[in-house]
NUVOLUM-346562 format. One record per residue (C-alpha): residue number from 1; x, y, z. Coordinates in nm, 2 decimals, padded with zeros to 4 digits. Layout:
<atoms>
[NUM; [X; Y; Z]]
...
</atoms>
This chain:
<atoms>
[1; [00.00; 00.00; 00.00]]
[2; [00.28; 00.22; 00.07]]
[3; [00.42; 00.15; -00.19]]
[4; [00.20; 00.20; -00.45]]
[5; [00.13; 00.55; -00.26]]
[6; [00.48; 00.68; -00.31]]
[7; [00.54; 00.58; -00.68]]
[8; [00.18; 00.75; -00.75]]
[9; [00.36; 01.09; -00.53]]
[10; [00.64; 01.01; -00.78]]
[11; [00.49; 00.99; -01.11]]
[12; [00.27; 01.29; -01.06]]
[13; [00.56; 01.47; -00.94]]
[14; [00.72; 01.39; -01.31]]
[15; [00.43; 01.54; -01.46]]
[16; [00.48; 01.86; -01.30]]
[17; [00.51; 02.17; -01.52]]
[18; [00.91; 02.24; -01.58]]
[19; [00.89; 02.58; -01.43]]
[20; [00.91; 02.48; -01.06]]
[21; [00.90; 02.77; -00.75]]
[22; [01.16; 03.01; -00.80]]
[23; [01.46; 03.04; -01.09]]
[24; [01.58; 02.88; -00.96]]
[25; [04.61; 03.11; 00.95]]
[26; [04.24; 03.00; 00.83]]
[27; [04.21; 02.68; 01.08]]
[28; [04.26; 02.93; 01.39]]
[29; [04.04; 03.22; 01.24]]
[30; [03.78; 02.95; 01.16]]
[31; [03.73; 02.81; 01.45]]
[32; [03.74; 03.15; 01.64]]
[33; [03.49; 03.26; 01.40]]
[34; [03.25; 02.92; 01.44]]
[35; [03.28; 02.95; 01.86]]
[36; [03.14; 03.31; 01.84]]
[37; [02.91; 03.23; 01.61]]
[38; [02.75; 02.95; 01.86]]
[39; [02.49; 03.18; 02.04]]
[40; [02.29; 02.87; 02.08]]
[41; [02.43; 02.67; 02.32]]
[42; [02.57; 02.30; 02.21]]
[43; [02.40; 02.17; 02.50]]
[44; [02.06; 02.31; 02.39]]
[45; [02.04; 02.33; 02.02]]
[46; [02.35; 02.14; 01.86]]
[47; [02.64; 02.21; 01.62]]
[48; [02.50; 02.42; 01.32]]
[49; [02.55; 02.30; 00.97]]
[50; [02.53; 02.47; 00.62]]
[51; [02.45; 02.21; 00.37]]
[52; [02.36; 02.00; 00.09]]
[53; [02.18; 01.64; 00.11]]
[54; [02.27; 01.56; 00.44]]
[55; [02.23; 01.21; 00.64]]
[56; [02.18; 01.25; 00.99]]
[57; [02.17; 01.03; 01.24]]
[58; [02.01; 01.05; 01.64]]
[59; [01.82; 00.88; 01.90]]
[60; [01.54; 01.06; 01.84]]
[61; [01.18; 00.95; 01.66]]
[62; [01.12; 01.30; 01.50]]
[63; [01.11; 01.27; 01.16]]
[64; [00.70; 01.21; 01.10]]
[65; [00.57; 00.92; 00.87]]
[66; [00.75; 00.70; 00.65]]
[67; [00.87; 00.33; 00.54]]
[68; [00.86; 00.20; 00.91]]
[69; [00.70; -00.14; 00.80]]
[70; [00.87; -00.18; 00.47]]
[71; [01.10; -00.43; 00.53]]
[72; [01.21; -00.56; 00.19]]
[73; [00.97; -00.35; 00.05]]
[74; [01.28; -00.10; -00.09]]
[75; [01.39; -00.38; -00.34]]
[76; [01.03; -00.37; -00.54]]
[77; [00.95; -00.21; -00.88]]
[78; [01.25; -00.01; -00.89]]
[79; [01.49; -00.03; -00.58]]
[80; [01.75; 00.23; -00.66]]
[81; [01.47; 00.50; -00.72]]
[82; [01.39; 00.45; -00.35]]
[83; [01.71; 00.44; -00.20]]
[84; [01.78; 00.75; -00.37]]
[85; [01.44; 00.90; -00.17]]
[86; [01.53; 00.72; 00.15]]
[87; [01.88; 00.88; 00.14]]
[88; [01.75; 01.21; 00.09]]
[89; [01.96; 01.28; -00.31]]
[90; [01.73; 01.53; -00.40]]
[91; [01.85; 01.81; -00.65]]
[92; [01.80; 02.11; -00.67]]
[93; [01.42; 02.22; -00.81]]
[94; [01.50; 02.58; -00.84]]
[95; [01.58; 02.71; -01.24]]
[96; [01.87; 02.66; -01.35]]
[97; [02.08; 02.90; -01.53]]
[98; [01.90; 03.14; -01.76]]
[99; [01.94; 03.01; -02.12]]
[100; [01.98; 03.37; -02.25]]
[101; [02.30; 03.62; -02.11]]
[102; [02.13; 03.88; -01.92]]
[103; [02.22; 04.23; -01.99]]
[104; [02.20; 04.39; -01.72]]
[105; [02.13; 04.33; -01.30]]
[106; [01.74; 04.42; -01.37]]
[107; [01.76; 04.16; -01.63]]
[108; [01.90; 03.90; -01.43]]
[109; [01.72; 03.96; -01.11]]
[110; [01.38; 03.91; -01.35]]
[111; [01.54; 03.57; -01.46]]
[112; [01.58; 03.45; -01.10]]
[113; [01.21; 03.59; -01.03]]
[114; [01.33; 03.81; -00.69]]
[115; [01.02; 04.00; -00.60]]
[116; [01.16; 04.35; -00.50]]
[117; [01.12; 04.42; -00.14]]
[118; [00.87; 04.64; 00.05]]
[119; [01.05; 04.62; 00.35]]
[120; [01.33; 04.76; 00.50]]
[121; [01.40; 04.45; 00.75]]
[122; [01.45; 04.26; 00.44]]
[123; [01.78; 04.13; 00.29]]
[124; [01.93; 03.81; 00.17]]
[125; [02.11; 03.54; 00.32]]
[126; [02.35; 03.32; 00.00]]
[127; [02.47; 02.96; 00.03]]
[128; [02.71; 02.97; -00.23]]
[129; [02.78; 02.59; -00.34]]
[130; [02.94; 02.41; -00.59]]
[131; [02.67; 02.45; -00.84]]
[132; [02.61; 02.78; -00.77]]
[133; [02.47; 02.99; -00.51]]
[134; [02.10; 03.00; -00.33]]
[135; [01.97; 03.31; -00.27]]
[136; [01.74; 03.28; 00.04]]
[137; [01.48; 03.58; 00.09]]
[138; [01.56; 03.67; 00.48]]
[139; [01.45; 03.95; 00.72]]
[140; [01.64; 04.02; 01.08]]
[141; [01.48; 03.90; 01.33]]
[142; [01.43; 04.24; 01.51]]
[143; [01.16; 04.26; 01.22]]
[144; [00.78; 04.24; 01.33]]
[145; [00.73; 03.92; 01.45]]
[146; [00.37; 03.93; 01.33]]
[147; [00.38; 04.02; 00.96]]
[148; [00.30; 03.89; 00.69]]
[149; [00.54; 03.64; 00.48]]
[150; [00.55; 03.63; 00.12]]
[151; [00.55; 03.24; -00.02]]
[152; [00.92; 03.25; -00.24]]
[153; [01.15; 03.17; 00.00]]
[154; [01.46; 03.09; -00.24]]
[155; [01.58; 03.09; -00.57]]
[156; [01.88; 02.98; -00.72]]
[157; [02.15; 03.10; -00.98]]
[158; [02.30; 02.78; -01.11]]
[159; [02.66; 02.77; -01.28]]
[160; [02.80; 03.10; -01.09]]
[161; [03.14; 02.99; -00.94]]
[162; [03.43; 03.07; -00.79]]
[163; [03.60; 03.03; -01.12]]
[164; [03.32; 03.26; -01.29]]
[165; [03.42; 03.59; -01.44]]
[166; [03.44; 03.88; -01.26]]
[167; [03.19; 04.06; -01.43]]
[168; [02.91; 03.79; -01.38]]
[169; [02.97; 03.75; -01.00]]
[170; [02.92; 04.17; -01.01]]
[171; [02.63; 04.16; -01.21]]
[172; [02.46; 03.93; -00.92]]
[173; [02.55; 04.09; -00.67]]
[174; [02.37; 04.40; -00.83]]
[175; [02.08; 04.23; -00.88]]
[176; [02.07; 04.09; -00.56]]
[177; [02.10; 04.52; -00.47]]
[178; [01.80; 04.59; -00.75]]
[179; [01.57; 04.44; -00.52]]
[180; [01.62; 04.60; -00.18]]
[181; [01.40; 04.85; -00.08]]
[182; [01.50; 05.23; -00.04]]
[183; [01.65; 05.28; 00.26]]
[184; [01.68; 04.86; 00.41]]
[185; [01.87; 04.82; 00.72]]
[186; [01.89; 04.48; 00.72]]
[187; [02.21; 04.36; 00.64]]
[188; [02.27; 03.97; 00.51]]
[189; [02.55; 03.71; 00.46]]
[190; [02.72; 03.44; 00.24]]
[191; [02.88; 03.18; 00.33]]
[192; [03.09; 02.94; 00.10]]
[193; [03.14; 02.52; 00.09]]
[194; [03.30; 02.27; -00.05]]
[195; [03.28; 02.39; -00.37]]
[196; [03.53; 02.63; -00.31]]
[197; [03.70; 02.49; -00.09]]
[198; [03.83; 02.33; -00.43]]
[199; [03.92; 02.64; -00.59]]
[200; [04.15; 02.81; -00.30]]
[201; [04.28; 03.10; -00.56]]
[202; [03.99; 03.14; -00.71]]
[203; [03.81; 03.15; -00.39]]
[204; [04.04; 03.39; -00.29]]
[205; [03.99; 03.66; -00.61]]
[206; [03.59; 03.59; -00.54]]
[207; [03.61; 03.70; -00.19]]
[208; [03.79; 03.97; -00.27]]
[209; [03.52; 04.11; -00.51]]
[210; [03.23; 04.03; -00.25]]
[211; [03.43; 04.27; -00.05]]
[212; [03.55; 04.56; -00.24]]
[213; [03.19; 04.57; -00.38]]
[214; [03.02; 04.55; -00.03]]
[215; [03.21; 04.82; 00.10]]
[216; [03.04; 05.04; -00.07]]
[217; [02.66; 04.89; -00.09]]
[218; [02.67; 04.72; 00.21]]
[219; [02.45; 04.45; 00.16]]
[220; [02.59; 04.17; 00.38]]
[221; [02.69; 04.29; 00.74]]
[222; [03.09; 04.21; 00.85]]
[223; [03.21; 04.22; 00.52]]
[224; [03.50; 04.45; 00.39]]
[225; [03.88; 04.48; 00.38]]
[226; [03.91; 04.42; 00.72]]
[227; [03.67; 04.19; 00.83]]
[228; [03.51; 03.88; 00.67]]
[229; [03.27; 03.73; 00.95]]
[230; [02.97; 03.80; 00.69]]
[231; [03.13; 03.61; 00.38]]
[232; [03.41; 03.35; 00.38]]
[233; [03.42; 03.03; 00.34]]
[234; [03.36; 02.71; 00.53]]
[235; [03.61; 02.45; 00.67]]
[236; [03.50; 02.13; 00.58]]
[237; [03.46; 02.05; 00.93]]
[238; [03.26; 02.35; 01.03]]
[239; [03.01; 02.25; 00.76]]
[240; [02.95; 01.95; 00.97]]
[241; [02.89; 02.15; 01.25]]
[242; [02.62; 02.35; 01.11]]
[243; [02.47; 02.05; 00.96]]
[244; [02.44; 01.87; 01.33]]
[245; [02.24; 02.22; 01.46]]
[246; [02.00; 02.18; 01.15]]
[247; [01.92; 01.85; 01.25]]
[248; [01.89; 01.94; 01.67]]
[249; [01.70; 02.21; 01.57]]
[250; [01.41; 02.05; 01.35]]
[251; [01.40; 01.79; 01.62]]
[252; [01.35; 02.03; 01.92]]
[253; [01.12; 02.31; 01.71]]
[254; [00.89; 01.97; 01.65]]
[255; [00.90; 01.80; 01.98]]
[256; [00.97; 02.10; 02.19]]
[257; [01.21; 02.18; 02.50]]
[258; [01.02; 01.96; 02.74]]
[259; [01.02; 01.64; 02.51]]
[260; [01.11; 01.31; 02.71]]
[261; [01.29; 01.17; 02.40]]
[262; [01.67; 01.09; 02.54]]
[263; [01.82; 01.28; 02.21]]
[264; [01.59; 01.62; 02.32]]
[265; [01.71; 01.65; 02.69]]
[266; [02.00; 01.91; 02.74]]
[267; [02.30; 01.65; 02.73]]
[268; [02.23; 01.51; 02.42]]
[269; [02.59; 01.60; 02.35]]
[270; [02.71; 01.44; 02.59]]
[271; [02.55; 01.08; 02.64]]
[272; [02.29; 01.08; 02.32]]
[273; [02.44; 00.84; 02.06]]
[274; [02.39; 00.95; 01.71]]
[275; [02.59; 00.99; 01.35]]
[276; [02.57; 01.27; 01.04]]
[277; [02.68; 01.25; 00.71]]
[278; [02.63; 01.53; 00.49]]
[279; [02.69; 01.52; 00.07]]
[280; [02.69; 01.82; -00.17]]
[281; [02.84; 01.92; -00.46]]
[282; [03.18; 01.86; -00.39]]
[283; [03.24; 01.71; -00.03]]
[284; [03.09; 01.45; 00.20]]
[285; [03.04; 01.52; 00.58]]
[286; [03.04; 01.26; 00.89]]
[287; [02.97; 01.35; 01.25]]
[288; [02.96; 01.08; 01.54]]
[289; [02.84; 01.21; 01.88]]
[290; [02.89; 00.97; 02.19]]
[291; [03.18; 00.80; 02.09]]
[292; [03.42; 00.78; 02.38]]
[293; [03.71; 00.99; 02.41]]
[294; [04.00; 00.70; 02.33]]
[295; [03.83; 00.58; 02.04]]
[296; [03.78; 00.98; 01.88]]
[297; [04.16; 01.02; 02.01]]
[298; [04.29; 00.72; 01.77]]
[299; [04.04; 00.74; 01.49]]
[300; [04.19; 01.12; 01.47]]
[301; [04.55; 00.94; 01.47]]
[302; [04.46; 00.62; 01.23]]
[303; [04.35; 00.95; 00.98]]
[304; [04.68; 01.12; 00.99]]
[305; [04.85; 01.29; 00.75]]
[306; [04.63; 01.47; 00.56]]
[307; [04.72; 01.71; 00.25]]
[308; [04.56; 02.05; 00.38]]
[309; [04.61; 02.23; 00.04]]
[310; [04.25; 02.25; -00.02]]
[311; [04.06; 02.21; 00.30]]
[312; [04.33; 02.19; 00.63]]
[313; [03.97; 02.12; 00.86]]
[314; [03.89; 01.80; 00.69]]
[315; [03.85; 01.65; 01.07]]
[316; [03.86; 01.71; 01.43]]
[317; [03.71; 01.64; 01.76]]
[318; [03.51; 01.81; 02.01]]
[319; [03.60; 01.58; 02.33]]
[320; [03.37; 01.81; 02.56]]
[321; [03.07; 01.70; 02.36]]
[322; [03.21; 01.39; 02.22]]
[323; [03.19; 01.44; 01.86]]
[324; [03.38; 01.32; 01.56]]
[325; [03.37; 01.59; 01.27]]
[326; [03.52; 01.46; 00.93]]
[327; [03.48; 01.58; 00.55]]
[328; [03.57; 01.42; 00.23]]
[329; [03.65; 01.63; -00.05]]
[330; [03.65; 01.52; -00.44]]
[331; [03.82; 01.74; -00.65]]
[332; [03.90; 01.75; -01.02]]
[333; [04.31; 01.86; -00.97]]
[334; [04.47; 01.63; -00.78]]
[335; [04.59; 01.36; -01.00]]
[336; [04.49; 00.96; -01.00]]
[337; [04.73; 00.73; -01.02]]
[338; [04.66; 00.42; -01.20]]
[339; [04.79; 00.21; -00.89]]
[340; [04.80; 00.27; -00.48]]
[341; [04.56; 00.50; -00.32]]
[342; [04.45; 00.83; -00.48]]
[343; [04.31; 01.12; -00.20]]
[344; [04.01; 01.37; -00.32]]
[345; [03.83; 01.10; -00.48]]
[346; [03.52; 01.05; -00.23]]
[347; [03.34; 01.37; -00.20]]
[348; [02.99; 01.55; -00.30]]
[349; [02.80; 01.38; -00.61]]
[350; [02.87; 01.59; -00.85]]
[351; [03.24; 01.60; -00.86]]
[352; [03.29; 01.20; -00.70]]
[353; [03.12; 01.14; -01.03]]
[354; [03.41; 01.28; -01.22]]
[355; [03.64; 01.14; -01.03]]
[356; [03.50; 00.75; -01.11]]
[357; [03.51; 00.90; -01.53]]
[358; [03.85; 00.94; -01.46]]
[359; [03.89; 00.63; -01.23]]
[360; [03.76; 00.44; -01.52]]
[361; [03.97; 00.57; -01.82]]
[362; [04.33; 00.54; -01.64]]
[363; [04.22; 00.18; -01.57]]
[364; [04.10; 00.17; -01.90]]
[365; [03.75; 00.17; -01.97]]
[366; [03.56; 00.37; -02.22]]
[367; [03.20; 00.27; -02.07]]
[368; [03.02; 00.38; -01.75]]
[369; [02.91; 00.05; -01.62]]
[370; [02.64; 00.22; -01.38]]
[371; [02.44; 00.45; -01.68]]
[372; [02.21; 00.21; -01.89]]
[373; [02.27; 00.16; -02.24]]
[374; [01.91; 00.35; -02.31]]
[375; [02.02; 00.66; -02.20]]
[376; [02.31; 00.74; -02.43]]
[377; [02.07; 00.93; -02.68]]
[378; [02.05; 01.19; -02.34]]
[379; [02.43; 01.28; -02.39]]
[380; [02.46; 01.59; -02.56]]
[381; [02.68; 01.89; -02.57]]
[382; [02.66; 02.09; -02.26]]
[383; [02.94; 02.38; -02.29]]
[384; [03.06; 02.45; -01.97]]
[385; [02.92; 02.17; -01.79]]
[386; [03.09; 01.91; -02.01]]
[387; [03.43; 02.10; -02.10]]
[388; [03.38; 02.18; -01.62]]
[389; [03.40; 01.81; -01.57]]
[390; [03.55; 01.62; -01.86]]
[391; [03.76; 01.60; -02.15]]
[392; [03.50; 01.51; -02.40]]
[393; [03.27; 01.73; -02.59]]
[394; [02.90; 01.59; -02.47]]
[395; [02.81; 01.45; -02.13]]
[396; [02.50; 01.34; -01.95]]
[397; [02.34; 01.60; -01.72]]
[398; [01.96; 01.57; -01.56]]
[399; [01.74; 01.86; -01.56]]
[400; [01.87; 02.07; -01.25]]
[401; [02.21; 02.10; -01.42]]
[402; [02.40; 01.86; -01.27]]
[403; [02.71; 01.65; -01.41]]
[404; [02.67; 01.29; -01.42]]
[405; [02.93; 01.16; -01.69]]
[406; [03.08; 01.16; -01.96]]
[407; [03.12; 00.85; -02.04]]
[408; [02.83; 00.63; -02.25]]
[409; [02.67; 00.32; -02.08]]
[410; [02.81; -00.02; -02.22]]
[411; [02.53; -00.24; -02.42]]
[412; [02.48; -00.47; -02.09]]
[413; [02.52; -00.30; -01.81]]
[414; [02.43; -00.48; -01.47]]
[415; [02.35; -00.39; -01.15]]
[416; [02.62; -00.66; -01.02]]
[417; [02.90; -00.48; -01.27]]
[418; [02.81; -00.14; -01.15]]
[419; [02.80; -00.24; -00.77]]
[420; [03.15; -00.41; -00.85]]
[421; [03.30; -00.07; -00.99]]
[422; [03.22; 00.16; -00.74]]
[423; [03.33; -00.06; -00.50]]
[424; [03.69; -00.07; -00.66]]
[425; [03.66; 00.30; -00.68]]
[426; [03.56; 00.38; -00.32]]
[427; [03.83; 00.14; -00.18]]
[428; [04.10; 00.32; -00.32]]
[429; [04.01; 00.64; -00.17]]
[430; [04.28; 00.75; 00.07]]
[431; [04.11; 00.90; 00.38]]
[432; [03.85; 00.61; 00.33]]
[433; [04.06; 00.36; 00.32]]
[434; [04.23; 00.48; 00.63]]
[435; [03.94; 00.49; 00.78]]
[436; [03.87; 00.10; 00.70]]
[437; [04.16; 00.01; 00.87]]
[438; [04.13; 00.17; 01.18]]
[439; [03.92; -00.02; 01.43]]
[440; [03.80; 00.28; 01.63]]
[441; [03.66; 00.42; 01.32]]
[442; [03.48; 00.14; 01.25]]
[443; [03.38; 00.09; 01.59]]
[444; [03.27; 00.44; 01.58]]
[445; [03.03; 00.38; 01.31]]
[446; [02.89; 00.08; 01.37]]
[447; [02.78; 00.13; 01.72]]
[448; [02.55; 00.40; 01.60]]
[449; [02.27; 00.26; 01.59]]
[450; [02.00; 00.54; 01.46]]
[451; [02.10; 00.69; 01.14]]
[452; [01.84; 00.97; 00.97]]
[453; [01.83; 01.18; 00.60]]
[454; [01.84; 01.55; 00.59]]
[455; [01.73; 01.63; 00.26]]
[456; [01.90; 01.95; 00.16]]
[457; [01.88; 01.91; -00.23]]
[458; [01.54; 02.08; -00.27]]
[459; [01.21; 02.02; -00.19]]
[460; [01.14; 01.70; -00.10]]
[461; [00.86; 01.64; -00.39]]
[462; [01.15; 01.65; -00.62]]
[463; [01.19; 01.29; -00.62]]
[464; [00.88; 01.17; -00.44]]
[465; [00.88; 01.25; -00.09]]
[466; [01.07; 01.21; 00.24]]
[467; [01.12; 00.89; 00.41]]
[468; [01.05; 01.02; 00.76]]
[469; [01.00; 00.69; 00.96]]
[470; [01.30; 00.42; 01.03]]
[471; [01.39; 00.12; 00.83]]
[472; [01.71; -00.08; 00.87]]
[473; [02.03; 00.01; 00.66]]
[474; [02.06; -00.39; 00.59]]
[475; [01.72; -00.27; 00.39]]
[476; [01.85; -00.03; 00.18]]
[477; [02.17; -00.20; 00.12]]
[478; [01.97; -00.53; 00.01]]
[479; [01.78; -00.29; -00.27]]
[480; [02.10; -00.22; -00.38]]
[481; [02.18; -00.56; -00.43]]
[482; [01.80; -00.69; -00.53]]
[483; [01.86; -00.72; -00.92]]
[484; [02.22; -00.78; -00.91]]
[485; [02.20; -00.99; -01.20]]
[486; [01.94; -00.79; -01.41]]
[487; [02.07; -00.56; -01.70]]
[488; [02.02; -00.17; -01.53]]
[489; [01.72; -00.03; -01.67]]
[490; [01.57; 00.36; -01.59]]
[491; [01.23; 00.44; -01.68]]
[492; [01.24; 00.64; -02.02]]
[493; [00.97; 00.89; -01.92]]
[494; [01.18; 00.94; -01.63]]
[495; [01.51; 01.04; -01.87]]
[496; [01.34; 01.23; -02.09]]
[497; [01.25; 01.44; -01.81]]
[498; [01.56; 01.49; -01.71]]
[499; [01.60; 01.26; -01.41]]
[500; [01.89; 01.03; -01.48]]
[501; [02.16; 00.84; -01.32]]
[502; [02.02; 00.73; -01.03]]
[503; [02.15; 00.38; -01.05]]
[504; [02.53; 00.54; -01.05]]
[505; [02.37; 00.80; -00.77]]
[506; [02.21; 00.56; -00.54]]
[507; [02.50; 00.25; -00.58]]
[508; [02.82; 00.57; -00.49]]
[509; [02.62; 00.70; -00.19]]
[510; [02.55; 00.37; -00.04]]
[511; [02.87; 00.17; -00.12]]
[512; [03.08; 00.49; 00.07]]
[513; [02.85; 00.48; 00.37]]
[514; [02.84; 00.10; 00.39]]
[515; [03.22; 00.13; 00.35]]
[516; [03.19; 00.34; 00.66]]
[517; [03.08; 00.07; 00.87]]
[518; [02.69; 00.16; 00.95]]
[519; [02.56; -00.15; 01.14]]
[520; [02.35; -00.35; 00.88]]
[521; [02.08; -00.34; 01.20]]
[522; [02.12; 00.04; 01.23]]
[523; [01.76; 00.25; 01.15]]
[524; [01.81; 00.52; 00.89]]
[525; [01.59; 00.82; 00.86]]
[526; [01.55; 01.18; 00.68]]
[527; [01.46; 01.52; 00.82]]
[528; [01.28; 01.80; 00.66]]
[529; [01.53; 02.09; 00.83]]
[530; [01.66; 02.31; 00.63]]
[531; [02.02; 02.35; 00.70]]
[532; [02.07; 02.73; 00.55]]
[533; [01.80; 02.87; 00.81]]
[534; [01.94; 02.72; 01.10]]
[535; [02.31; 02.90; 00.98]]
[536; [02.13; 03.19; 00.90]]
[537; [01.99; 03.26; 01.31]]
[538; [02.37; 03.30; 01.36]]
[539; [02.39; 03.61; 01.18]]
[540; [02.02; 03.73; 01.34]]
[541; [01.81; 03.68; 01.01]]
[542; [01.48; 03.51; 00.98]]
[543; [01.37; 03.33; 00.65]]
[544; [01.13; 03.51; 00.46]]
[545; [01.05; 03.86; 00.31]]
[546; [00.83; 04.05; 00.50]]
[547; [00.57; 04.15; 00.28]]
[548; [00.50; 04.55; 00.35]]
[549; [00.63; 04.75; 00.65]]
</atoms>
């Protein structure tokens, strides 16, 4: 019954009109930054995250209706279309880039569909990704409490990067300016991930422009020459942390301060066992909270040395709330060798995917052996996208914009053959593999025993819906497995609506987690925070434009 209820959610999802809401010494200074940042206690509200899908995991039952009495039911019609839903890989359902140039900031603020504010407590609040950044319509929370909210609460301007030219970034943050109203004194942020984390110089020249130009139109508070509280960009370990207060915070605002769940109660930090995993664009987060203080002290040491040329927070630990913080970062630059372990290969989605095209060519294979052969006539020529991630002229990408590969699928592709791959792939990830052979890692993850989804991708209806209730990870990981010896086969009204790659999505995500060491009798669940407005309360802003004031 179930079932049959979500892949009705699904299909008339598909059938939805195109045009969805909306167009859619740095470790010390970082953490100096994060700790001042906290105004909300650990103890009461969590460790903050800004983030992408995110997989969360706590002792705590707060995460509404779901697949609770499933049981094998994942590994029915089509098995990798709900593990992608259970794991919370959503994309993003805002616009994607505007298919015409804009000429001006008036032009391109019409393209993204901003409203133009009536309200001087209005601003914006930007979480600038790897695909580009989203704009969320904010007001600070000194605002009147009472009015009126209008319904856009994002938007999104796809394919503006670190690496984008100067001009564009300039002509978005004008438009961003087009839209304020005449005398605001609400003042917003941005804040930057994993995506350029990746791009250190680049970052570098991008934060500089943010600046120069917001010294004179001050649109984003603590951000100048001399100070960058309001826009820099985020360790990958401080990520994680804003990712873990997301996930507190949906739990508390829906059960409430006095709730009698263990998780809920003050010390949740402190005796409350529960994981997070967190995957973007570009990077992967993992958090582990009641792990005892030996085992965080030699997983830290089993992890060590790390290259810190593009993210020198990829881990630490928080011994007073016993916490594990760790990010994986894939990145197109650092080279793979053909043999030994390679670092930067396990990351966020989108660029772990280029890393397996490249995987596969050194080791010499022209085939993807997780894309079915059907959805070749889907690769086309994508500019930037394709000439971003890959060497050859046309590549597969779904509707949201997203690189998948570049690489065709081989006439008889199999479930077994693609689960095979990745798994050659994820093992000869460096920090992974480290982590694999270090027993209080391990040990780490698998005594969790209550693992949850944050879906961060977009609105949930994107792919069907949220999987709110638990099921067993030995569950998902058997839908993996379910057709193993079936050719891989995606539903063509599906591709030629854009949604592709699942199989490649699904069998990534849940080979690196399982590789992890989740308990195969662990419970998994997903969470409808939102990881952005948790971040944002840090900086005093509220989501939502106030309508008139």
């Amino acid at each position: 019954m179930l079932e049959e209820q979500v892949q009705e959610r699904y299909d008339r999802c598909l059938n939805l009109d195109s045009d969805l809401e909306g167009s859619n010494g740095f470790e010390q200074q970082e953490g100096a930054r994060l700790f001042a940042r906290m105004r909300r206690s650990y103890l009461v509200s969590g460790l903050a995250a800004v983030g992408s899908i995110a997989l969360v995991a706590s002792v705590m039952a707060s995460f509404g209706e779901g697949i609770a009495a499933q049981g094998g039911s994942n590994a029915g019609k089509d098995p990798h279309k709900q593990v992608v839903q259970v794991m919370g890989l959503i994309e993003y359902d805002e616009e994607t880039a505007a298919k015409e140039q804009p000429k001006d900031p008036e032009e391109l603020a019409s393209q993204l569909k901003l409203p133009k504010s009536q309200c001087k407590d209005n601003t914006f609040y930007l979480d600038w990704g790897s695909s580009g950044p989203k704009v969320y319509l904010v007001h600070a929370e000194e605002g009147n409490a009472d009015a009126k909210l209008l319904k856009l609460r994002k938007v999104k301007k796809a394919g503006l990067g670190p690496q984008s030219a100067e001009a564009d970034k300039i002509m978005f943050l004008n438009a961003l300016k087009s839209r304020m109203a005449p005398g605001t004194t609400a003042h917003g942020a941005v804040l930057a991930t994993a995506g350029f984390r990746l791009s250190p110089e680049a970052a570098a020249d991008t934060w500089k422009t943010v600046r120069q130009w917001n010294a004179k139109e001050k649109l984003f508070k603590l951000c100048d020459d001399s100070d960058d509280e309001g826009c820099h960009t985020l360790s990958g370990s401080k990520e994680a942390n804003y990712e873990l207060d997301s996930m507190v915070g949906e739990a508390k605002e829906q059960y409430g301060e006095s709730s009698t769940i263990p998780s809920m109660e003050p010390g949740i930090f402190g005796t409350a066992h529960f994981g997070l995993a967190s995957c973007g664009g570009a990077s992967i987060q993992l958090g582990i909270s009641g792990v005892s203080i030996d085992d965080m002290r030699q997983c830290h040491k089993d992890l060590q040395p790390i290259d810190k040329h593009y993210d020198a927070k990829r881990f630490e630990t928080i011994e007073k709330h016993n916490l594990l913080i760790f990010s994986w970062l894939a990145g197109a630059t650092p080279k793979i060798n053909r043999t030994g372990l390679n670092d930067y290969m396990v990351g966020g989605i989108d660029e772990m995917r280029e890393r397996y095209d490249v995987w596969l060519e050194i080791h010499g294979h022209s085939h993807n052996p997780c894309i079915p052969f059907a959805a070749n006539k889907y690769f086309k020529k994508h500019g930037r996208l394709c000439n971003r991630h890959s060497k050859h002229e046309e590549c597969l990408s779904d509707r949201f914009g997203s690189y998948h590969t570049s690489l065709r699928g081989p006439e008889n592709a199999s479930y077994s053959s693609c689960r095979e791959s990745i798994h050659q792939f994820v093992h000869d990830d460096l920090m992974l593999e480290r982590w694999r052979n270090s027993e209080a890692c391990m040990n780490a993850a698998e005594s969790v025993k209550q693992w949850g989804f944050i879906s961060a991708f977009g609105r949930s209806a994107q792919l069907g819906y949220d999987v709110a209730s638990p099921t067993k990870w030995s569950t998902v990981k058997h839908s993996i497995k379910a057709k193993d010896k079936e050719f891989i086969q995606e539903d063509e009204k599906d591709m030629e609506k854009g949604f592709v790659g699942k199989v490649l999505a699904s069998t990534m995500l849940t080979t690196v987690l399982d590789s992890l060491g989740i308990s195969p009798d662990a419970e998994v669940r997903t969470s409808k925070s939102e990881v952005a407005e948790s971040t944002m309360t840090h900086y005093g802003l509220k989501p939502g434009w106030i309508e008139k004031c």
